[in-house]
C-alpha positions, 0 to 999 in steps of 0.5 A: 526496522520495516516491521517497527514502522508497519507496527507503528502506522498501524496503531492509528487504526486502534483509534478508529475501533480498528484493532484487527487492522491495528494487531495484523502483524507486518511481513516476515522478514523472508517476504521483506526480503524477497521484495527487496531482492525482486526489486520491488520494495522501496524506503525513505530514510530520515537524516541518519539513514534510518528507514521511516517509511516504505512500500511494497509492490507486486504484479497484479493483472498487468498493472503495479500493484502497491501490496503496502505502504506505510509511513512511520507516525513521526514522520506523517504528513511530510508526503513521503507516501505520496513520494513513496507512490510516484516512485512505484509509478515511474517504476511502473512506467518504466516496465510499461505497465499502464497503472498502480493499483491498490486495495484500501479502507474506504472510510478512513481518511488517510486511506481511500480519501488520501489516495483520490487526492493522489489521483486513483480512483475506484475501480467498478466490480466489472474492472477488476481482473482475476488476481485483483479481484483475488486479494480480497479474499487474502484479506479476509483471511486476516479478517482484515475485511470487517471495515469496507474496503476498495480496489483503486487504480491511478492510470497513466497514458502509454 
C-alpha cells in the first residue's frame, strides 16, 4: 500500500513536466521493511485503517534525516505530512539529535516552499556534512537531479 501512495503522489509531478520524478519507482518492499523493522518508518491511517501517507527516516551526519514522505493526493491538504514531520522530530529529540533534514525541489510549491512554512531552512554548501552532501549523487543516479534541489534542516535547541 505504501508503494500505491508513493505512486499516487508522485503522478503531481507529471504536471509540472516532471516525468522522471513522476515514473521514479517506490522502495522495495525489503526496504519498507527494513524501516519498519529498524523503527524508523512511520503511516497515517484513514478511518478504515488504510495507510494514506507515510515517511522514511534515516541517520545522516548526526541529525534525522526525512529519506520520504509522501501523502496519498486524496488525502492532501489535511497536514498529515506536517504531522508526519513533527512525529520524526520528536522521534529525533528523543535520541537527542539535534535536527531533521531533508533533500527537496526547490521549485515546487509543495516541496522547498511547503517545508520553510514548516520551519527548515536551506542549508549553505559549507553546512552540509559528508553523508548528506553524498545524497545528491544517489539522486542523480536516478536522474532525479534534472529540476534544482536542496538539502534543509529544521533544527531545535538541546
Amino acid at each position: 500500500m505504501l508503494q500505491d501512495i508513493e505512486r499516487a503522489a508522485g503522478a503531481a509531478f507529471r504536471d509540472l513536466g516532471m516525468q522522471a520524478v513522476a515514473d521514479d519507482p517506490p522502495p522495495e518492499l525489503a526496504t519498507l521493511c527494513s524501516f519498519r523493522r529498524d523503527g524508523r518508518a512511520w503511516a497515517s491511517v484513514d478511518d478504515d485503517d488504510r495507510p494514506v501517507a507515510y515517511l522514511l527516516v534515516e541517520i545522516v551526519d548526526g541529525r534525522a534525516h526525512v529519506e520520504q514522505v509522501s501523502v496519498h493526493p486524496s488525502h492532501a491538504r489535511q497536514s498529515i505530512g506536517r504531522r508526519l514531520i513533527d512525529h520524526a522530530d520528536s522521534w529525533a529529540a528523543e535520541r537527542g539529535l539535534s535536527a531533521v533534514s531533508l533533500t527537496t525541489y526547490v521549485d515546487v510549491a509543495w516541496n522547498g516552499p511547503y517545508y520553510q512554512r514548516l520551519g527548515f531552512r536551506y542549508l549553505r554548501d559549507d553546512e552540509l556534512g559528508e553523508q548528506l552532501r553524498a545524497i545528491p549523487d544517489r539522486e542523480a543516479a536516478s536522474g532525479l537531479d534534472r529540476w534544482p534541489r536542496a538539502a534543509m534542516i529544521r533544527e531545535r535547541s538541546l
